[in-house]
Backbone as numpy.savetxt, mean C-alpha at the origin, in Angstrom:
# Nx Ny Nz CAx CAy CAz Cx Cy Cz
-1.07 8.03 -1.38 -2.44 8.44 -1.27 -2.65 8.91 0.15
-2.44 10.28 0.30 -2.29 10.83 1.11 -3.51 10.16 2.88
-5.09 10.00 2.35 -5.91 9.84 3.00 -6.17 8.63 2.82
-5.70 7.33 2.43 -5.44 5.95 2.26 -6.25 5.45 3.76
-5.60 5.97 5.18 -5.95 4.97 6.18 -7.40 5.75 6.34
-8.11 6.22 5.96 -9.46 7.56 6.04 -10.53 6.62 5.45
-10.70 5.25 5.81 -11.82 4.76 4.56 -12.92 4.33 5.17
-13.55 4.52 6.02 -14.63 4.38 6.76 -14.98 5.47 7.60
-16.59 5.72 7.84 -16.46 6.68 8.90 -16.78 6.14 10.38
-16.05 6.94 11.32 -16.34 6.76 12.49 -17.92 6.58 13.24
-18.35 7.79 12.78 -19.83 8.14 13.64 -20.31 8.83 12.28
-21.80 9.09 12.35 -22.78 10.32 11.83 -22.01 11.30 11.15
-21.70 11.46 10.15 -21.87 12.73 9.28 -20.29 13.00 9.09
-19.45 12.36 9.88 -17.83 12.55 9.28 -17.58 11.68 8.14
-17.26 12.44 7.15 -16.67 11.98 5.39 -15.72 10.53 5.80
-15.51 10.29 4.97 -14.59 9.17 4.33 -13.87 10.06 3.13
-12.84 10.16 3.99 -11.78 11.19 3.33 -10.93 10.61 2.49
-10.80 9.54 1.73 -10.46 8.46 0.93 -11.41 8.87 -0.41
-12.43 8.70 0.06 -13.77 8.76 -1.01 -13.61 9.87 -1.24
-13.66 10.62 -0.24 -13.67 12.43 -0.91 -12.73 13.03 -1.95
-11.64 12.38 -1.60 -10.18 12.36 -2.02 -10.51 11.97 -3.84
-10.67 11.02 -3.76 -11.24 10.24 -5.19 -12.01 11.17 -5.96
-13.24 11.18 -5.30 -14.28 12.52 -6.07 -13.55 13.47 -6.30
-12.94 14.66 -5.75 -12.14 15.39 -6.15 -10.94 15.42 -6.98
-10.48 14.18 -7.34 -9.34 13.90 -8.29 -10.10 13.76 -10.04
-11.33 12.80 -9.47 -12.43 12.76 -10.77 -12.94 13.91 -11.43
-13.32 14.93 -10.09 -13.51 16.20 -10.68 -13.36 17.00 -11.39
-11.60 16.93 -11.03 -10.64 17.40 -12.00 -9.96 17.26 -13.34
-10.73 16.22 -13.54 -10.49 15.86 -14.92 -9.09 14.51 -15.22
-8.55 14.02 -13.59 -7.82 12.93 -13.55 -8.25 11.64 -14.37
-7.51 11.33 -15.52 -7.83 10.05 -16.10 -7.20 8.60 -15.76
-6.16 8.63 -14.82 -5.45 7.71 -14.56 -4.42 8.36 -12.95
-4.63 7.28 -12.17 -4.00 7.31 -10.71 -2.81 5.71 -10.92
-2.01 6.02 -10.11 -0.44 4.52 -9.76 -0.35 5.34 -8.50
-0.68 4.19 -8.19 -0.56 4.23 -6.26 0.64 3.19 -5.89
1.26 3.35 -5.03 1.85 2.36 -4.24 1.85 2.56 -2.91
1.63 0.80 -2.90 1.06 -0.07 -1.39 0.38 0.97 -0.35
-0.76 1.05 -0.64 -2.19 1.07 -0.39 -2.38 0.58 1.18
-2.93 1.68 1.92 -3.20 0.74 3.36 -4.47 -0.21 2.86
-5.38 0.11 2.24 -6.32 -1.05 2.24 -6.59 -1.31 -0.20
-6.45 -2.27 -0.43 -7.20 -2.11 -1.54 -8.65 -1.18 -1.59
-9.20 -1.85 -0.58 -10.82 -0.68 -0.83 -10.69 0.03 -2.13
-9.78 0.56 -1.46 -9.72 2.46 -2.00 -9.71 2.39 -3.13
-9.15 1.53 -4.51 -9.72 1.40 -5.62 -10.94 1.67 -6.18
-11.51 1.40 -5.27 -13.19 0.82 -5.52 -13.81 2.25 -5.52
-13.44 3.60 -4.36 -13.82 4.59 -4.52 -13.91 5.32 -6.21
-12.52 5.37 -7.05 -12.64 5.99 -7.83 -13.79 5.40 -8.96
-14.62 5.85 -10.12 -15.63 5.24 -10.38 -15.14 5.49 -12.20
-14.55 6.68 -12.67 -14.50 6.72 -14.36 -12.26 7.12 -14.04
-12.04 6.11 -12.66 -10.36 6.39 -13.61 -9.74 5.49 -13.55
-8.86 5.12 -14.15 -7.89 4.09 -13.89 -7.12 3.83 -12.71
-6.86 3.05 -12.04 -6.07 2.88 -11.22 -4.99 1.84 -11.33
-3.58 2.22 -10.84 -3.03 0.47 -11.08 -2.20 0.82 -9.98
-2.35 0.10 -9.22 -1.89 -0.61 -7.75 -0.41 -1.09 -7.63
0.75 -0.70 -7.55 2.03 -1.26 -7.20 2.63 -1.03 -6.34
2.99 -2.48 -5.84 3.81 -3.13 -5.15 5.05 -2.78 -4.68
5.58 -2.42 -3.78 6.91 -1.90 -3.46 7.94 -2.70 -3.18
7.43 -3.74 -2.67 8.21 -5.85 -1.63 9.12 -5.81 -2.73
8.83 -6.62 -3.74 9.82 -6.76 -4.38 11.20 -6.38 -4.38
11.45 -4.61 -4.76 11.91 -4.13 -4.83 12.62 -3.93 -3.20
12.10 -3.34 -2.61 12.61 -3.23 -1.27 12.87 -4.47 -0.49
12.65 -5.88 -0.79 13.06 -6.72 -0.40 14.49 -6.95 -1.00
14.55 -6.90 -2.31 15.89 -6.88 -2.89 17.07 -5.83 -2.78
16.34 -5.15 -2.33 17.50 -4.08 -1.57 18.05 -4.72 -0.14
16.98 -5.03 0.66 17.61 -5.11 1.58 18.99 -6.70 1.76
17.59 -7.59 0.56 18.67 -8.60 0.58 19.87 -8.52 -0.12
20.52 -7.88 -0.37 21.83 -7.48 -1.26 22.72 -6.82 -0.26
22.24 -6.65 1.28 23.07 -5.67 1.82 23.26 -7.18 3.24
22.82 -8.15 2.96 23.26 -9.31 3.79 23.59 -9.06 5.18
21.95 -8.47 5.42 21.97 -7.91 7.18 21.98 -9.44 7.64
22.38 -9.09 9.21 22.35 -10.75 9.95 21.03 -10.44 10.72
20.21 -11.65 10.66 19.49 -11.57 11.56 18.33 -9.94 11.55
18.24 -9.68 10.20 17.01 -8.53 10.27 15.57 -9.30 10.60
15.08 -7.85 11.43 13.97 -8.26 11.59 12.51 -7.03 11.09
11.48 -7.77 10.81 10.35 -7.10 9.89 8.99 -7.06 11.10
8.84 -5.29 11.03 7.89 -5.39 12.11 6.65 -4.68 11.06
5.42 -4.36 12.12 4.66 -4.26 11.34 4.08 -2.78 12.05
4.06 -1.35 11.58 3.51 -0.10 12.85 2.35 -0.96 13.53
1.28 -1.38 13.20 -0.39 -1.83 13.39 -0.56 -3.03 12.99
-1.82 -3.37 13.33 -2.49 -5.16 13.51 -2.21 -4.57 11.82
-2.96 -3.93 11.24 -3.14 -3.98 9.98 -2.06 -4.00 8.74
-1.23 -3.85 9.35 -0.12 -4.09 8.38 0.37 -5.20 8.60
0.40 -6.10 9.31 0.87 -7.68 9.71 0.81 -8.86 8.67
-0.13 -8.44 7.87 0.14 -9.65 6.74 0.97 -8.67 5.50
1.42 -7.67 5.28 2.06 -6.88 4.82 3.53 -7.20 4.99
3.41 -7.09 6.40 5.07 -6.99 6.73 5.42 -8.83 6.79
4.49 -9.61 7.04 5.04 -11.21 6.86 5.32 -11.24 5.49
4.16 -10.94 4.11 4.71 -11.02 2.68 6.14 -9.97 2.62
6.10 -8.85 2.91 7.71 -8.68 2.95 8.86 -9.89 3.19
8.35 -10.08 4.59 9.60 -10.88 4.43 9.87 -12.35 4.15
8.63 -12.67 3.44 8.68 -13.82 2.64 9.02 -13.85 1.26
9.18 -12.35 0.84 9.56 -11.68 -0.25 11.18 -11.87 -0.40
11.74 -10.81 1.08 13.32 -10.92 1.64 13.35 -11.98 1.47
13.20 -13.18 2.45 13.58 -14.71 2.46 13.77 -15.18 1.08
13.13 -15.09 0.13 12.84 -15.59 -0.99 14.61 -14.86 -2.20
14.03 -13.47 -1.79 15.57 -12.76 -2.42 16.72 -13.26 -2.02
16.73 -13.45 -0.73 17.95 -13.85 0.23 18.89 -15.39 -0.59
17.86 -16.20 -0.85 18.12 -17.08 -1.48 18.40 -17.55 -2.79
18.13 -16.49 -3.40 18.53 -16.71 -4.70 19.92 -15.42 -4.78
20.30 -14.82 -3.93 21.53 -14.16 -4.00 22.53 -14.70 -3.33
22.56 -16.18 -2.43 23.53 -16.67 -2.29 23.64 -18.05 -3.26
């Protein structure tokens, strides 16, 4: 979702390009959106007559990485806002890690 981190406005009269994003998909006659990992849930909430279903990427990318039995990887996060993101990652990893040895 291209305009995902866009969900509030700054000042006076600049869009929420998230929202806009939405309206224009509705417009078009979109009956159903699959997003994966979402900078904020919010953004659900924009679309109003479509489906949305929200998936998860951890899983999967945790089990990749745990199958390749790095030593000592470490899980950062770009922003404050991704920080509980990147800890469930790697409580995700940890979790894989252990059931593959």
């Amino acid at each position: 979702f291209g305009y995902a981190r866009q969900d509030r406005t700054m000042n006076q009269r600049v869009p929420i390009s998230a929202a806009d994003t939405c309206v224009m998909l509705e417009s078009m006659g979109v009956q159903r959106v699959v997003t994966l990992d979402l900078h904020v849930g919010q953004i659900e909430g924009f679309f109003n007559r479509v489906l949305v279903n929200h998936i998860s990427a951890t899983p999967l990318g945790a089990l990749y990485f745990a199958e390749k039995e790095l030593v000592n990887p470490v899980v950062v996060s770009p922003d404050a806002g991704g920080v509980a993101r990147a800890k469930a990652f790697r409580k995700t990893y940890m979790s894989k890690m252990d059931e593959i040895k």
